[in-house]
C-alpha positions as CSV (number, residue, x, y, z in Angstrom):
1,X,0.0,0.0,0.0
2,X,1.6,3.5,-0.7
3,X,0.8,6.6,1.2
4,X,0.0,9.6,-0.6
5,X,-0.5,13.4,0.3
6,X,-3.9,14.9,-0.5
7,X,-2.9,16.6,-3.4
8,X,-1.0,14.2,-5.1
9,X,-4.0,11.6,-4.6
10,X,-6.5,13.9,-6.1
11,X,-4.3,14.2,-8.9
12,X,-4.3,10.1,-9.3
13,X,-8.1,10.0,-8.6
14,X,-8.6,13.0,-11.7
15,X,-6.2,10.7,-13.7
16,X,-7.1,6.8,-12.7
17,X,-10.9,8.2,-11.7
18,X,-12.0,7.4,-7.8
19,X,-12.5,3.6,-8.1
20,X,-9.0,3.0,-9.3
21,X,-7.5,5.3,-7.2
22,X,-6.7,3.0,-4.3
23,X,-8.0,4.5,-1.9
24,X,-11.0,6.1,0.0
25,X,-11.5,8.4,1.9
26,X,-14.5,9.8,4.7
27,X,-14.9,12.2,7.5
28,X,-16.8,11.4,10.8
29,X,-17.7,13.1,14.1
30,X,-16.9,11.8,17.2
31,X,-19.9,10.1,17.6
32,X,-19.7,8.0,14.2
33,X,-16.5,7.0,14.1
34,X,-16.7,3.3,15.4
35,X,-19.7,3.1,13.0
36,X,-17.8,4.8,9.9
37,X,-14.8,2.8,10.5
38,X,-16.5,-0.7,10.9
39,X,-18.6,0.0,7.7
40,X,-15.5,0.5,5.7
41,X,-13.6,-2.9,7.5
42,X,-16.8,-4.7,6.0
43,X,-15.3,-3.8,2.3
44,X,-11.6,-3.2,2.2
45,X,-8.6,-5.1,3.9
46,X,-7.2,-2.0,5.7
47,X,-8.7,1.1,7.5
48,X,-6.5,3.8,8.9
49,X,-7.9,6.3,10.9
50,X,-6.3,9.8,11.8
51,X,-7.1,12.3,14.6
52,X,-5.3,15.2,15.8
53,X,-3.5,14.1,19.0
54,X,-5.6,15.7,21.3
55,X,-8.4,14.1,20.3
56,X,-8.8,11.4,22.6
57,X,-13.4,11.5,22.3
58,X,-12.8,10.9,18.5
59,X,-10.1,7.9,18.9
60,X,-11.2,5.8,21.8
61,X,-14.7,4.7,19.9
62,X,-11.9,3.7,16.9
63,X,-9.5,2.4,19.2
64,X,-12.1,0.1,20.4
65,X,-12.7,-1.9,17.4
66,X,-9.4,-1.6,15.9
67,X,-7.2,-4.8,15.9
68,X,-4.2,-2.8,15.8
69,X,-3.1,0.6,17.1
70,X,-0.4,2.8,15.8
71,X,1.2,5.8,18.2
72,X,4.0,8.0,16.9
73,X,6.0,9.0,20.1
């Protein structure tokens, strides 16, 4: 899997279209994130999830369902 900045994966969605992009992407509220990500576990392999380190109401519902956790110290 490669990792791409914003810009340069809109620039491979405009070229390869969304679906061929390789990846997707979604925004959630605190509330919703345990649902969002489990929806999109149901149809991909992988489902990284991103909060702002001081975000601790947004992460736990995550953290919570997530079979692995990554921290950078």
């Amino acid at each position: 899997m490669a990792v791409y900045s914003r810009d340069r994966l809109e620039a491979r969605e405009n070229i390869l279209g969304d679906d061929q992009a390789g990846f997707e992407f979604r925004t959630a509220s605190a509330w919703d994130t345990r649902r969002e990500a489990e929806r999109l576990a149901r149809n991909h392999d992988h489902v990284i999830v991103d909060t702002p380190p001081n975000a601790a109401q947004e992460a736990l519902p995550t953290i919570a369902v997530a079979s692995l956790v990554v921290v950078p110290v």
